[in-house]
C-alpha positions in Angstrom: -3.1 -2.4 -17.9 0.4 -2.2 -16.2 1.9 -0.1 -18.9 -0.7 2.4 -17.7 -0.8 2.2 -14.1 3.3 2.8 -14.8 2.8 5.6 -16.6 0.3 7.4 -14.1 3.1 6.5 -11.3 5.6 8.5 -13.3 3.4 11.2 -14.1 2.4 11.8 -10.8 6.0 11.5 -9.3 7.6 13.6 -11.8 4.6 16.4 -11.1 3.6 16.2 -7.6 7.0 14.7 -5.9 7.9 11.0 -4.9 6.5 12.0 -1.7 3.0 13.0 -2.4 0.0 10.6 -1.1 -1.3 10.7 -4.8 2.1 8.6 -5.5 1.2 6.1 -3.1 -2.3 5.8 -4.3 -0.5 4.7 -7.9 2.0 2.4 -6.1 -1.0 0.5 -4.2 -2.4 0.0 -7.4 0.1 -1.2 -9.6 0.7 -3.4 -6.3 -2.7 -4.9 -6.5 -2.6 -5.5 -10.8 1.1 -7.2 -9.9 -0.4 -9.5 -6.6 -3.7 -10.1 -9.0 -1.3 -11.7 -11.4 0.9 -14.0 -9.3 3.7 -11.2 -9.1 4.5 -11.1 -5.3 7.9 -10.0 -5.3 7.5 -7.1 -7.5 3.8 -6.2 -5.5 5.7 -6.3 -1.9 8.2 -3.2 -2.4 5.3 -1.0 -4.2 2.9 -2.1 -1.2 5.4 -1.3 1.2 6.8 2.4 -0.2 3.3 3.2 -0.4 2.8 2.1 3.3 5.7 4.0 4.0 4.7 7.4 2.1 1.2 7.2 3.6 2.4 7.4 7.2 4.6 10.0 6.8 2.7 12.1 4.6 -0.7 11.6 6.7 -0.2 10.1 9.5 -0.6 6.5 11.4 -3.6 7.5 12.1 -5.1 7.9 8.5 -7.7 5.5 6.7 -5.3 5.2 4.1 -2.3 4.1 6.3 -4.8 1.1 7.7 -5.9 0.1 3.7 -1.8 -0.2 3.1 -2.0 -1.9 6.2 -4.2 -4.4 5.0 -3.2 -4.3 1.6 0.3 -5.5 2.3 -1.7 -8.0 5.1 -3.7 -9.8 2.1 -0.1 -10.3 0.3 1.5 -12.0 2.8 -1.9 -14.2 3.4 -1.5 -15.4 -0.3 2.4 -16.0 -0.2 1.0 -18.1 2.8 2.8 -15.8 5.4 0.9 -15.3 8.0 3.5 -14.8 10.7 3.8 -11.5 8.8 0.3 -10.6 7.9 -1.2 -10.5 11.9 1.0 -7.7 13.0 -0.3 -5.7 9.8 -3.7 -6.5 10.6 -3.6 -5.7 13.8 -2.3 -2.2 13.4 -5.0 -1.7 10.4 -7.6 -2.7 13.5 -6.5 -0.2 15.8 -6.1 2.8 13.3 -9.7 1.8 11.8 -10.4 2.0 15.7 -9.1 5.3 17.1 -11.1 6.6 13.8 -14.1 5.7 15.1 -14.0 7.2 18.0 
């Protein structure tokens, strides 16, 4: 699978831009096949570029900023960080919030 999910990201980078929210959507998954196999330090920089492309692109305020949010969240919880996790957590809670409102 990662061969793919590596090839999609380059697709999509090389068409649309490094910048382009369909970028992060292919980061955030090749983070999740790398975290689902053990591979924490090559899942953290893809969750976080993908946090960080998400933001700027659409906003704090976006659904998809809060699933980075979490997504990077969950990865600390299994590296057993959670120091680093609550902060994520709580941001993902108060963007889920203002969107429901």
């Amino acid at each position: 699978a990662e061969p793919l999910y590596q090839e999609a990201l380059r697709i999509k980078k090389k068409k649309l831009g490094t910048e382009h929210p369909d970028v992060a959507t292919s980061l955030n998954n090749l983070a999740i096949l790398y975290k689902t196999e053990g591979k924490y330090s090559e899942a953290e920089p893809l969750y976080q570029e993908a946090l960080r492309i998400r933001k700027k692109q659409l906003g704090a305020d976006h659904p998809d900023v809060a699933q980075s949010l979490n997504n990077l969240a969950f990865l600390y919880e299994a590296q057993g960080k959670p120091a680093e996790a609550v902060p994520l957590r709580e941001e993902a809670s108060r963007v889920n919030q203002r969107q429901s409102v």
